[in-house]
VODO-817918 format. One line per field, with one value per residue (C-alpha): residue number from 0; residue in three letters; x, y, z. Coordinates in Angstrom, 2 decimals. Layout:
BEGIN
num: NUM,... $
residuo: ALA,... $
xx: X,... $
yy: Y,... $
zz: Z,... $
% end
This chain:
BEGIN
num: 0,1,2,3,4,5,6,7,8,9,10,11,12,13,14,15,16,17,18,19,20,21,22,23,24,25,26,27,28,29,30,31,32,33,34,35,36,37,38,39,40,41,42,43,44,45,46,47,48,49,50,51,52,53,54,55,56,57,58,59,60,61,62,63,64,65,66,67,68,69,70,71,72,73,74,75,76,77,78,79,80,81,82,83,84,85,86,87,88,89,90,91,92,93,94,95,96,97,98,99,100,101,102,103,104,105,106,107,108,109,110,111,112,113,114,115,116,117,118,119,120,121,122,123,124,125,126,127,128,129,130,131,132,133,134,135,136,137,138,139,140,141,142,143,144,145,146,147,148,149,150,151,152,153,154,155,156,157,158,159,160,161,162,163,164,165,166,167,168,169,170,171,172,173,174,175,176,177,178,179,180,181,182,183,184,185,186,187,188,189,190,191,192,193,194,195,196,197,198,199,200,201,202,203,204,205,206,207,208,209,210,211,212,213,214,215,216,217,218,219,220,221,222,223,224,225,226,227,228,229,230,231,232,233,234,235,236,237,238,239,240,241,242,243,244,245,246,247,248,249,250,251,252,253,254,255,256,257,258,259,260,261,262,263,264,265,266,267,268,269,270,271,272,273,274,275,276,277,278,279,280,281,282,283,284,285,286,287,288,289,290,291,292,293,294,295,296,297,298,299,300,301,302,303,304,305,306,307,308,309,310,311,312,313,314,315,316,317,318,319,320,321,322,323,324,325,326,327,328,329,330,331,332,333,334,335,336,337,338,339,340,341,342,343,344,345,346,347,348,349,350,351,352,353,354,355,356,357,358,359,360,361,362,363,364,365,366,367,368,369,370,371,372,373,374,375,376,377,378,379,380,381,382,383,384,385,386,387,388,389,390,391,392,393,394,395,396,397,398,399,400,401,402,403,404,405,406,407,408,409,410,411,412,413,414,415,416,417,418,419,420,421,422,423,424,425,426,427,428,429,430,431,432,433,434,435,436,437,438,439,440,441,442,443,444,445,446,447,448,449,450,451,452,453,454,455,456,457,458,459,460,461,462,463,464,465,466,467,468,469,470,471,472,473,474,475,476,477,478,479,480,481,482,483,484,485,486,487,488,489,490,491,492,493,494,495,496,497,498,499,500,501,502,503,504,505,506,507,508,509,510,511,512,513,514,515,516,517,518,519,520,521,522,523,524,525,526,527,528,529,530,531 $
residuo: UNK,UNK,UNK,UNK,UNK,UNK,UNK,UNK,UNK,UNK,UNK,UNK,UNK,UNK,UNK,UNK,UNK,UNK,UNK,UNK,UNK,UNK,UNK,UNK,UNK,UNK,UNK,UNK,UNK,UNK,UNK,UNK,UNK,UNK,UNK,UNK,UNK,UNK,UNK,UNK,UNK,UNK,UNK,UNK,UNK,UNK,UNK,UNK,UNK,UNK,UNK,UNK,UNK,UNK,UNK,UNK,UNK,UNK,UNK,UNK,UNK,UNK,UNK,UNK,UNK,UNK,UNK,UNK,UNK,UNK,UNK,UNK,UNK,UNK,UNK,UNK,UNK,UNK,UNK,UNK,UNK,UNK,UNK,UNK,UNK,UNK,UNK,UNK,UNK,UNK,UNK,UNK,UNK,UNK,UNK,UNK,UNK,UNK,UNK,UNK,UNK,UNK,UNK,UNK,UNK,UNK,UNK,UNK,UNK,UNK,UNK,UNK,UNK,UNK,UNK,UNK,UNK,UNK,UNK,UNK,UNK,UNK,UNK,UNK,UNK,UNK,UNK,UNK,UNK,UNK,UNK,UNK,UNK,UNK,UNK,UNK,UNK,UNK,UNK,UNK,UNK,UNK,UNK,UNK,UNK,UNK,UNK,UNK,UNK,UNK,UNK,UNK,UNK,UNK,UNK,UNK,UNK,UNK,UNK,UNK,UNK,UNK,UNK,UNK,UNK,UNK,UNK,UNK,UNK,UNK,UNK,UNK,UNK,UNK,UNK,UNK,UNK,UNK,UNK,UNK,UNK,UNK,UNK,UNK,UNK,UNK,UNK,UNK,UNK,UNK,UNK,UNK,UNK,UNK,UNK,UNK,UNK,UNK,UNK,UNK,UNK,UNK,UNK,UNK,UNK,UNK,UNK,UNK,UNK,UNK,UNK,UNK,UNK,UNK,UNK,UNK,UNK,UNK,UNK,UNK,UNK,UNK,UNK,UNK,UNK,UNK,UNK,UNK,UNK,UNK,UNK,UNK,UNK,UNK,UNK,UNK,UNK,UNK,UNK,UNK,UNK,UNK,UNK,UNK,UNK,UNK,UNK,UNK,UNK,UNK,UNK,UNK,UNK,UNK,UNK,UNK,UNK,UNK,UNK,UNK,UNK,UNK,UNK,UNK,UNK,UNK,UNK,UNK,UNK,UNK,UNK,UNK,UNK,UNK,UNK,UNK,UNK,UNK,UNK,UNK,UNK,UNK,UNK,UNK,UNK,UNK,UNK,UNK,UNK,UNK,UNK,UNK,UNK,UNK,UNK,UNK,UNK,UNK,UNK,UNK,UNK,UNK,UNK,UNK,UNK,UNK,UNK,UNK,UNK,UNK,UNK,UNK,UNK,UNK,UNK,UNK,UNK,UNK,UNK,UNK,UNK,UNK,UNK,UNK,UNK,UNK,UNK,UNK,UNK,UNK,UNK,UNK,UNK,UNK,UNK,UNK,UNK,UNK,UNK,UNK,UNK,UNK,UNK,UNK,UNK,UNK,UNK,UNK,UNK,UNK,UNK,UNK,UNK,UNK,UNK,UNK,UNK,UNK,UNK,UNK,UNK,UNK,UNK,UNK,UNK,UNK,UNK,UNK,UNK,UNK,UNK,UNK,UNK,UNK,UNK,UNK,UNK,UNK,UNK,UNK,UNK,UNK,UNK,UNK,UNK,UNK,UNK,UNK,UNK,UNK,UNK,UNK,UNK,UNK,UNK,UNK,UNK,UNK,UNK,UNK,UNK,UNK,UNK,UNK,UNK,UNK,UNK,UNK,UNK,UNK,UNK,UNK,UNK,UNK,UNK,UNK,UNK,UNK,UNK,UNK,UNK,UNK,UNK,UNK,UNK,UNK,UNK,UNK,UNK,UNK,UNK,UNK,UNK,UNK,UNK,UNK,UNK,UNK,UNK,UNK,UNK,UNK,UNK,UNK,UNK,UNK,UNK,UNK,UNK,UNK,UNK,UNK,UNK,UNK,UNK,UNK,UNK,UNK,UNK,UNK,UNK,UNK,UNK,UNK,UNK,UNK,UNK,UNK,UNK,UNK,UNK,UNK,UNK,UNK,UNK,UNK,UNK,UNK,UNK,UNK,UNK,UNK,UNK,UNK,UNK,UNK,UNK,UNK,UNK,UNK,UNK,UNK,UNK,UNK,UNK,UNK,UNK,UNK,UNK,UNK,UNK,UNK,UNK,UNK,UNK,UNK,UNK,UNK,UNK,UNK,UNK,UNK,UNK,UNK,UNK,UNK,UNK,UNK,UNK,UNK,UNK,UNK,UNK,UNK,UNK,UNK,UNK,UNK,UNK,UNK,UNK,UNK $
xx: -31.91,-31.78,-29.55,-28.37,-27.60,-26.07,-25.57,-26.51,-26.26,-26.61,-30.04,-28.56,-27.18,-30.54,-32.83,-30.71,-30.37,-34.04,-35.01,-32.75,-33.48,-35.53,-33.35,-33.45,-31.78,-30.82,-29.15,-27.23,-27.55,-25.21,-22.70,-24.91,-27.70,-26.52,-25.08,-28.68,-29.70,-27.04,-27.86,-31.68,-28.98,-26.75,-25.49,-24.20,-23.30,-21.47,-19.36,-16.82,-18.80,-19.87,-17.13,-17.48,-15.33,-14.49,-17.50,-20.17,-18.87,-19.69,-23.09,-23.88,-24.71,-25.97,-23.42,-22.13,-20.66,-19.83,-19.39,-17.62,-19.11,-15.64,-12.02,-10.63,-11.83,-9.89,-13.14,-13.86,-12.21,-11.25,-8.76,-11.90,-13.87,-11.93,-11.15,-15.52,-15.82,-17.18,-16.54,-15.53,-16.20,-15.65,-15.56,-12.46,-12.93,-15.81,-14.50,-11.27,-12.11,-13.34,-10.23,-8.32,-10.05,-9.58,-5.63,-6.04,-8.64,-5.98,-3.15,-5.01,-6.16,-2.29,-0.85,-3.75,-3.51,-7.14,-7.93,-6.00,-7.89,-11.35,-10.32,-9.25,-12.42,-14.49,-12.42,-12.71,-9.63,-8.40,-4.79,-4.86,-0.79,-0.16,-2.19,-0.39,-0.25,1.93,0.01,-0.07,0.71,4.60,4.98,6.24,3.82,5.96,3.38,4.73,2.63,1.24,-1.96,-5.50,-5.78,-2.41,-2.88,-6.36,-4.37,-1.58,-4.41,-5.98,-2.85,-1.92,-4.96,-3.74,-0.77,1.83,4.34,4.06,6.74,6.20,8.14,6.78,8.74,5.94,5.26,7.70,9.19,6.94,4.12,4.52,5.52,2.43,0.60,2.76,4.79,8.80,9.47,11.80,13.67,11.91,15.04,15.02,11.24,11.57,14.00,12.22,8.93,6.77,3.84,4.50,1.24,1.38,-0.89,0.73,-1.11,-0.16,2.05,5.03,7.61,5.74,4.68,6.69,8.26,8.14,9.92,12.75,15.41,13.12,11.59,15.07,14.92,12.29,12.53,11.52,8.98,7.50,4.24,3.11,-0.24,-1.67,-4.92,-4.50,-3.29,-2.31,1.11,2.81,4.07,5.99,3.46,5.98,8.88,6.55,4.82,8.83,9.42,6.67,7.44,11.13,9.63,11.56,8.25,6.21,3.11,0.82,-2.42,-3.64,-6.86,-5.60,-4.17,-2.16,-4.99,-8.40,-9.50,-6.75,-5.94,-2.85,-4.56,-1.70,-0.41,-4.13,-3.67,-0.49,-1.13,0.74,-0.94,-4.85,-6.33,-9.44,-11.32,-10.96,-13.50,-10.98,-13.75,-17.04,-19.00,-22.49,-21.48,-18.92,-21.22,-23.58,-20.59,-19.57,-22.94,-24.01,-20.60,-21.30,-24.59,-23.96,-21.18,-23.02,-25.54,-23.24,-22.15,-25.23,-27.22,-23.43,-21.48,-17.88,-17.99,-15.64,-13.86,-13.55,-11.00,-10.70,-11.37,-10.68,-12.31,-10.21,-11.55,-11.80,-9.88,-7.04,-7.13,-5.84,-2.68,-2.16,-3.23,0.43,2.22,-0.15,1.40,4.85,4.30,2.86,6.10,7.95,6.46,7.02,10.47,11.91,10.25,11.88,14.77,15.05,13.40,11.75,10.72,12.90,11.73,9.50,9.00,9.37,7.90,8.97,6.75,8.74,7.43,4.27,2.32,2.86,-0.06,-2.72,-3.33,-0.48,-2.08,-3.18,0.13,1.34,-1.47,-0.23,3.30,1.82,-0.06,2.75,4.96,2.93,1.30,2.59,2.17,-1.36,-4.24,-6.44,-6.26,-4.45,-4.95,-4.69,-7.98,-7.33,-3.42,-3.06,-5.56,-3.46,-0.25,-1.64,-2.33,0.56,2.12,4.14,4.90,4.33,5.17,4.97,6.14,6.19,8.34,6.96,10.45,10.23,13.37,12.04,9.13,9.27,7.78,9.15,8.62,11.27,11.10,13.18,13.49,14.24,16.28,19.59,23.21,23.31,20.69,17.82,15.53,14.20,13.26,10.69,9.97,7.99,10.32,8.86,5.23,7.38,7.70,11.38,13.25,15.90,17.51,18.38,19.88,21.90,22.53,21.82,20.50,18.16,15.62,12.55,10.61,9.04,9.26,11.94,15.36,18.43,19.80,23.17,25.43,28.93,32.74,33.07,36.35,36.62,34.85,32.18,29.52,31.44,31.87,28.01,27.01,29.20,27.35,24.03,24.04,25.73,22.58,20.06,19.21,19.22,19.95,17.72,19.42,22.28,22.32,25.04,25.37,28.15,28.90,32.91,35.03,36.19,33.61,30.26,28.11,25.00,24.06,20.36,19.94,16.86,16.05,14.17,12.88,12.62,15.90,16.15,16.52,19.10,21.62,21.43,23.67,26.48,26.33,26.68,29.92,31.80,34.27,33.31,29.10,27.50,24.11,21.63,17.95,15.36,12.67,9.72,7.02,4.02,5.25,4.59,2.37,4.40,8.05,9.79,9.05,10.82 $
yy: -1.08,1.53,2.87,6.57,6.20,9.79,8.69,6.82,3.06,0.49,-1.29,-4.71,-3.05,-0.88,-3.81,-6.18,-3.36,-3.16,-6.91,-6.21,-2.73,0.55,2.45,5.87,7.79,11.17,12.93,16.10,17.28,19.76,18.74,20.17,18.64,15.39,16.29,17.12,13.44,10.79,10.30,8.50,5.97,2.89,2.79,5.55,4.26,7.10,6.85,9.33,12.46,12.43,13.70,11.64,13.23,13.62,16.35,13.97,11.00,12.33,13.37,9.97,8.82,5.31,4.84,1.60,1.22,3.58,1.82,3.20,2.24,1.85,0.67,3.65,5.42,8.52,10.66,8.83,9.74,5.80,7.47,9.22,6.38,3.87,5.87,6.25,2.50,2.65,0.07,1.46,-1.02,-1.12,-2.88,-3.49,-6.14,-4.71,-2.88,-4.78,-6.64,-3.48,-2.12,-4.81,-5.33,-1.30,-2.31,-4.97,-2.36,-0.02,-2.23,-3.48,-0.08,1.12,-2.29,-2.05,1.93,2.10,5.34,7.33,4.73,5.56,9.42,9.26,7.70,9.93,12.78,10.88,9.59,6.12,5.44,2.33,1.73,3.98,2.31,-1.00,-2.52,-5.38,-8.44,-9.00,-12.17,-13.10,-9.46,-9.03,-7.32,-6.13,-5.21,-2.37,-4.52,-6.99,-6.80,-7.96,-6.26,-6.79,-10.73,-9.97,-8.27,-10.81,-13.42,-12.19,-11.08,-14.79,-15.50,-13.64,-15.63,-12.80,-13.08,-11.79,-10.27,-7.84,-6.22,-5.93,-5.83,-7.41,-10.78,-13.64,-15.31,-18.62,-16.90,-14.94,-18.38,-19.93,-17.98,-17.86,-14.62,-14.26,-11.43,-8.97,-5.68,-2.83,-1.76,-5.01,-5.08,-1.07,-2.47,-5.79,-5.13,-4.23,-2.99,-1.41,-1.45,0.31,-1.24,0.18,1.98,5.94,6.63,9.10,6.22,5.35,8.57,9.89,6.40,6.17,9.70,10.88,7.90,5.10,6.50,6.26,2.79,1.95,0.43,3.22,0.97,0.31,1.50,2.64,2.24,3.55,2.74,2.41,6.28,9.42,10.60,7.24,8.62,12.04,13.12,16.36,13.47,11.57,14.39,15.27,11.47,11.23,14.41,13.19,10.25,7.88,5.77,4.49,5.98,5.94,5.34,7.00,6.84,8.66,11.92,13.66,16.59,15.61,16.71,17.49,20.97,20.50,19.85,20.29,16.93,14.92,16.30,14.03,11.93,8.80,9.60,7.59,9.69,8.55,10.81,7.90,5.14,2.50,1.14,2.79,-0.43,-1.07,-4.42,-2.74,-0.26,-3.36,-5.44,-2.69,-1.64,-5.45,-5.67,-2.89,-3.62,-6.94,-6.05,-3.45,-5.90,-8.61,-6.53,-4.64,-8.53,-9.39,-11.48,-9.82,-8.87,-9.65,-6.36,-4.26,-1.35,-0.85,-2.10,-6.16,-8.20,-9.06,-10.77,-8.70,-10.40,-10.36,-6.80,-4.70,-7.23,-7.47,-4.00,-2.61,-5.76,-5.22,-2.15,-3.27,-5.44,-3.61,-0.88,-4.16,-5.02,-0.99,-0.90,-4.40,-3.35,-0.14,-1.73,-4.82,-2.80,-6.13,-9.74,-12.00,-15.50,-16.89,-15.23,-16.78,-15.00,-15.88,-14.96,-15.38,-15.00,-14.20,-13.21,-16.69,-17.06,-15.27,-16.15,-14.49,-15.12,-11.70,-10.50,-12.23,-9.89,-6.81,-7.44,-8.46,-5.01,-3.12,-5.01,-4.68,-1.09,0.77,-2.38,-2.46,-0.13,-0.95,-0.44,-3.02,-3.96,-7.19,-8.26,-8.42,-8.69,-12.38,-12.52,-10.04,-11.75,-15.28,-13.26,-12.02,-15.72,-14.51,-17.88,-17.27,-19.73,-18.96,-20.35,-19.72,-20.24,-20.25,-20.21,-19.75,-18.41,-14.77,-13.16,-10.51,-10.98,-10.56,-10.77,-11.91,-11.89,-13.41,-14.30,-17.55,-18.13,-16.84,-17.42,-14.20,-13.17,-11.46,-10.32,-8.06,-8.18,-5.97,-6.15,-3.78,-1.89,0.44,0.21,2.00,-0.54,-0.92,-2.19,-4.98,-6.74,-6.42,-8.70,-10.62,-7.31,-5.98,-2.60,-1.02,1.92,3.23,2.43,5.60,9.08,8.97,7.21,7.08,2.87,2.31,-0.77,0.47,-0.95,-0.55,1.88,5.16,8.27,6.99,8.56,12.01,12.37,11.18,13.76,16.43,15.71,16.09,19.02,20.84,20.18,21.30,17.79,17.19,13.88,12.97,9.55,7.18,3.60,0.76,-2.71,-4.92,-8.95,-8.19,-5.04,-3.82,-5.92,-5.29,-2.77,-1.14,2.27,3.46,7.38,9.22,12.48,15.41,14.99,13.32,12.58,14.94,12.36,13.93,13.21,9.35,9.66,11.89,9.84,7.01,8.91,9.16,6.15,2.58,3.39,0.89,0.82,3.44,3.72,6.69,4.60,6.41,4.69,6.65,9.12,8.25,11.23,13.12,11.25,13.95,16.33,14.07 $
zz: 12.40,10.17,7.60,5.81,2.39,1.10,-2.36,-5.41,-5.09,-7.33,-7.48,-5.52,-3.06,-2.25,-2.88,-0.07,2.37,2.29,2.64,6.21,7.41,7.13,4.82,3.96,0.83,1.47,-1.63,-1.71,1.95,3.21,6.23,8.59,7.79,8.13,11.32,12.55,11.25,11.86,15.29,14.14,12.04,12.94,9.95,6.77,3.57,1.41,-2.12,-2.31,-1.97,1.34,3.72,6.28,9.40,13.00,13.51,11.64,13.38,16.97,15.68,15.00,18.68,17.58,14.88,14.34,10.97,8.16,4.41,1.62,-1.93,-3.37,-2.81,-0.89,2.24,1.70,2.46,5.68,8.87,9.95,12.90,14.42,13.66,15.24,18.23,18.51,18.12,14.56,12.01,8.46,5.90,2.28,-1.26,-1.96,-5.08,-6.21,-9.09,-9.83,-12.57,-14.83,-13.83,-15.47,-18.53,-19.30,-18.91,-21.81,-23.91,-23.60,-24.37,-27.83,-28.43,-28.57,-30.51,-33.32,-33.37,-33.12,-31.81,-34.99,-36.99,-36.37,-36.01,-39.18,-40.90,-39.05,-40.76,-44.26,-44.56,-45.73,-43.74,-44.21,-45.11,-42.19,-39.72,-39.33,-35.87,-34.00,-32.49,-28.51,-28.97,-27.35,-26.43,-22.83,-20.57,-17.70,-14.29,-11.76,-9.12,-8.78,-6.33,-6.64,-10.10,-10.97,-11.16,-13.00,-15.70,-15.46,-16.53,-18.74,-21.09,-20.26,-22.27,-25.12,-24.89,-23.65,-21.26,-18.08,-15.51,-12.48,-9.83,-6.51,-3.73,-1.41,-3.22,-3.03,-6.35,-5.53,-5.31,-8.56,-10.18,-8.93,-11.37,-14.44,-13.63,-13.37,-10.91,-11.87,-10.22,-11.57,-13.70,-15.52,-15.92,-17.86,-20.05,-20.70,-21.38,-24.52,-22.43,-18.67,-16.03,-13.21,-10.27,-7.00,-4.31,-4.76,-1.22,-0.55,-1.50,-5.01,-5.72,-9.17,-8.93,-13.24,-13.49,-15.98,-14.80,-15.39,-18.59,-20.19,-19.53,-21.77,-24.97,-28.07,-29.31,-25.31,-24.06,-20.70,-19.24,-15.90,-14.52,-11.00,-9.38,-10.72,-9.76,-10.03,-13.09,-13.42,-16.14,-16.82,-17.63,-19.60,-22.22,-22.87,-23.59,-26.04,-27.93,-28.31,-29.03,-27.16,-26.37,-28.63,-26.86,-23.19,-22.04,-18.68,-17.37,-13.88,-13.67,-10.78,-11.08,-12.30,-14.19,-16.55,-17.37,-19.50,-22.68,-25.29,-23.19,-23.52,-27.50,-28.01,-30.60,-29.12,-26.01,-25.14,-22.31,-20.97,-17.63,-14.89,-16.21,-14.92,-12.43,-14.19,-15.89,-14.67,-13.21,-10.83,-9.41,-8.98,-7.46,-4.58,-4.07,-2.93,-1.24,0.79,1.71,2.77,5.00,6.47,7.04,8.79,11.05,12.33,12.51,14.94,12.54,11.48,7.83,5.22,4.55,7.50,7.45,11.20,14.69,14.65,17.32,20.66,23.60,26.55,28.93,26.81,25.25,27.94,28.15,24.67,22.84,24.05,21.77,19.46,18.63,19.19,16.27,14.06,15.08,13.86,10.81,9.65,10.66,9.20,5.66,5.76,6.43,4.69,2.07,-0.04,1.40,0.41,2.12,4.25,7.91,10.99,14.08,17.80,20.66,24.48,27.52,29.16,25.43,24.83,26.88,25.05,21.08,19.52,16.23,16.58,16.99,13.51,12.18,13.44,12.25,8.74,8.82,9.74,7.03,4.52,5.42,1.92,-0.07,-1.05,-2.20,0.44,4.14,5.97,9.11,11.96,10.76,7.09,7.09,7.02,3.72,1.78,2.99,1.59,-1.73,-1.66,-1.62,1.77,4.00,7.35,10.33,14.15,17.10,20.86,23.92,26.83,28.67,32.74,32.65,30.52,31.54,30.26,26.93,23.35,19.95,16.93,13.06,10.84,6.99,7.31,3.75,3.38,5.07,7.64,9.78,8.53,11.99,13.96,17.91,19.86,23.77,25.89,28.31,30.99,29.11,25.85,22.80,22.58,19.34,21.21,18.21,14.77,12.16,15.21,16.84,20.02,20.29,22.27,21.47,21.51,18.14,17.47,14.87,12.72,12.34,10.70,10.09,8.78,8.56,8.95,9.96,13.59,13.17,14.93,13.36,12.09,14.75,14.41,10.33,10.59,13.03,11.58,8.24,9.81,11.76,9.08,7.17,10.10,11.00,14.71,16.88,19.39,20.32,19.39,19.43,18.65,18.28,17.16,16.53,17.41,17.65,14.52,12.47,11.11,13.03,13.42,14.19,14.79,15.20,16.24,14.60,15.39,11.72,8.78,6.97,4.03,1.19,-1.00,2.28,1.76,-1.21,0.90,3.78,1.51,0.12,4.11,4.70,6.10,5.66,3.97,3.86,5.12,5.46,6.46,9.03,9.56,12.74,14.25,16.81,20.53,22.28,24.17,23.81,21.61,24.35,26.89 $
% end
C-alpha cells in the first residue's frame, strides 16, 4: 500500500501511517504535478490546501481513499469521488474540543474585561476602578446549536455553574434535557441569554441568520460569541450594534472574508477578534492527524472506517433493487424537514411491499441523511446518519409490512406525537421517485427541483390568485398538485417551479385569502426531467 501525503501532519498521524504503509510526503507541488504522481498511490491525505478535484481524481488510477486532515471537505471533490468509487474520509472530532474551550476563553475574557486590562498595563496605566467584571457564575449561556461542539461548550459552562439553553431545530427536547439543557425558539433564547454561541453549520438557510432583527433582541448588557463559521452573523448589523452600543460586546474568531479587511470593525473596543485559532492547539492537529491516518488505514487493510463521508457499503445482490429507494428516501427526509421545518417527536418509518424484503435499515439511513442534510457541520450520509441522529437524541422506530395485497413498494414517515397527522409517503412510480402522501393527504408528484407547499381552505380561487401572484413576479409553474381530507376543508397544494421561489414572495402569498402556511422545498434535480 502506499500513501501521498501533500501536507504537514502531525507527528501521530505520520508515525502510524508508517508502521502500515510506505508513505511518502510531498509538500508544495503544483496541480500538475500531482496529477503526474497520484496514479503510483492508493491513498492521498491533504489538509485544506490541496485541491483535491475531478481532474486529480481520474489521475489517480489506483485511488482508493482520499482523507481530509480536518472537519470539512470543502476542498475535496466527494461528487467526483463518489461517482470514481473513492472513499473520502475525514476527522470530524478531531478538533472539537479546542474549539470549545476557545468559546469559554472567550466568554471569561469578555465577563473579566481582560483584554482592555492587560492593554492597558502594557500602556502604563492602572484602570483598575474601570475594569470591573461580572462573574459567570448563574449567567445564562444561550447556544445557537447545539452539535458535537455545542454540547462540549454546554458542559463545560455547566462546570462553571451557568445555565445552559439552545435552539436547534434538529435535536428533540429529551435529548437536550438529557444533558442539562432547556431548548428554546431562537427568539426566546436572544432575549434570554447573557452569553449567545453560535455552533451551526454555515448553509444558505443559516447564513446571516444573527442579522439586524435578531440583534435587537438582545439584552444591552448580552454578548455574542462565534467560533464555528463566518457569515452566521451579519457582521455589517453587528459593528452598527456595538457602536450604538446596544450589546455589551463580541468575540469572533471567524469572519465572512478571511482575513479581515475591515479593520476600523476588528479596532472596536467591545469587540475580541482573534484570526481563526478556534481549532489550532497542538493536541488537535495531533487528534485529526491520528484520526485520519487510522481511517485511512482501516479502509485500505478492508475494514470500514469510522468516519467516512461517502460511498456506504451495500451488498450486491441487493444494490441494484434498492439504490432507486435509496434515493427516494433520502428525497423524503429533505422534503419533510423543509416542510415540517423542526422535529418535533419521535419518527416512525413504514416500509410496504416488496423493499420489505431487503434490510430497509439502510433506507432509515437515507431518510435520516436527507432529514438532517443542513443540520450538521459535517457531511451526512446513510452510513453515518443514524450516529448523528442518536446524538442528536432523535427516536427512531421502524417497521415493515410485508402485505401481499401491495407490491408495489413504499415508504412512510411520521412524527409520532401530536393529535393530527404529521407524515410523509414516497413510492417509486414508472422508475421516477414519486412523493404519494402528505400529512393524511393524497397527492401525487414527482419529488424533484423546486416546489412551492401551502396549506390552504379548499374554496375557489385559491390556485388562480396564487398563480396570478406568481407569474406576475416571473415565476413559472411547471406542475400542480392537490389533495384534500373533505371538500371545503383543509387542503394541500404542491406546485412545481421552473425556479427557486424568490423569498420575499412568501410574505405576499401569505397576505392572499384562505393561505395558511407556505414553504419553498428545494430536492436535487432529476437529469433530464425539467426538459420533459
Amino acid at each position: 500500500m502506499r500513501i501521498l501525503v501533500t501536507e504537514t501532519l502531525g507527528d501521530s498521524g505520520m508515525a502510524y501511517l508508517r508502521e502500515h504503509a510506505e508513505v511518502d510526503q510531498r509538500l508544495r507541488l503544483s496541480h500538475q504535478e500531482l496529477c503526474d504522481i497520484l496514479p503510483e498511490y492508493d491513498a492521498l491525505i491533504v489538509r485544506s490546501a490541496t485541491t483535491v478535484d475531478d481532474a486529480l481524481l481520474q489521475a489517480g488510477t489506483r485511488l482508493r481513499v482520499v482523507g481530509r486532515a480536518g472537519t470539512g471537505v470543502d476542498n475535496i471533490d466527494v461528487e467526483a469521488a463518489t461517482r470514481l468509487g473513492i472513499l473520502v474520509v475525514n476527522a470530524p472530532s478531531g478538533n472539537s474540543n479546542a474549539v470549545a474551550e476557545h468559546t469559554i476563553a472567550l466568554i471569561l475574557a469578555m465577563a473579566r474585561q481582560l483584554i482592555p486590562a492587560v492593554c492597558s498595563m502594557k500602556e502604563g496605566r492602572w484602570e483598575k476602578s474601570s475594569l470591573q467584571g461580572i462573574e459567570v457564575r448563574n449567567k445564562v449561556l444561550g447556544l445557537v446549536g447545539l452539535g458535537r461542539i455545542g454540547r462540549l461548550v454546554a458542559s463545560k459552562a455547566k462546570g462553571l455553574e451557568m445555565r445552559v439553553v439552545a435552539y436547534d431545530p434538529f435535536i428533540s427536547a429529551g435529548g437536550a434535557a438529557s444533558i442539562g439543557v432547556e431548548l428554546l425558539s431562537l427568539d426566546d433564547l436572544l432575549r434570554t441569554a447573557d452569553f449567545i454561541s453560535v455552533h451551526t453549520p454555515l448553509t444558505p438557510a443559516t447564513h446571516g441568520m444573527i442579522g439586524i432583527r435578531e440583534l435587537a433582541l438582545l439584552k444591552p448588557e448580552a454578548y455574542l460569541i462565534n467560533v464555528a463559521r463566518g457569515g452566521l452573523i451579519d457582521e455589517a448589523a453587528l459593528r452598527e450594534a456595538l457602536s450604538a452600543g446596544r450589546l455589551a460586546g463580541a468575540a469572533l474568531d471567524v469572519f465572512e472574508t478571511e482575513p479581515v479587511r475591515d479593520a476600523d470593525f476588528v479596532a472596536d473596543r467591545r469587540l475580541i477578534a482573534t484570526p481563526h485559532l478556534g481549532g489550532s492547539t497542538a493536541e488537535a492537529q495531533e487528534n485529526v492527524a491520528l484520526d485520519v491516518a487510522e481511517a485511512i488505514v482501516d479502509y485500505l487493510e478492508g475494514r470500514f472506517p469510522s468516519s467516512p463521508v461517502n460511498v456506504p457499503y451495500v451488498a450486491p445482490q441487493a444494490a441494484g433493487f434498492l439504490r432507486p429507494y435509496v434515493d427516494l428516501a433520502e428525497r423524503l427526509g429533505r422534503f419533510f424537514i423543509q416542510w415540517r421545518t423542526r422535529i418535533s417527536g419521535p419518527i416512525e418509518l413504514v416500509f410496504e411491499g416488496e423493499v420489505c424484503e431487503y434490510d430497509t435499515r439502510l433506507l432509515t439511513s437515507a431518510f435520516l441523511a436527507g432529514l438532517l442534510h443542513s443540520a450538521t457541520t459535517e457531511p451526512v450520509n446513510i452510513v453515518n446518519a443514524r450516529h448523528i441522529a442518536s446524538g442528536a437524541g432523535l427516536e427512531v422506530s421502524e417497521m415493515s409490512l410485508s402485505r401481499p395485497d401491495r407490491p408495489t413498494s413504499q415508504i412512510t414517515a411520521r412524527m409520532v406525537n401530536g393529535p393530527e397527522p404529521r407524515d410523509i409517503s414516497g413510492a417509486l412510480i414508472n422508475g421516477m421517485p414519486h412523493l404519494v402522501g402528505l400529512d393524511g393527504q393524497r397527492v401525487d408528484c414527482v419529488a424533484q427541483g423546486h416546489m412551492l407547499v401551502d396549506v390552504h381552505h379548499d374554496v375557489p380561487g385559491i390556485v388562480g390568485n396564487l398563480g396570478q401572484l406568481l407569474g406576475s413576479n416571473g415565476v413559472n409553474i411547471s406542475f400542480a398538485q392537490m389533495g384534500r381530507a373533505r371538500r371545503g376543508g383543509e387542503a394541500i397544494m404542491i406546485l412545481g417551479l421552473d425556479e427557486a421561489l424568490p423569498a420575499n414572495l412568501i410574505p405576499r402569498i401569505l397576505e392572499l385569502s384562505n393561505i395558511h402556511v407556505v414553504r419553498a422545498v428545494e430536492l436535487p434535480p432529476l437529469p433530464g426531467y425539467d426538459e420533459n
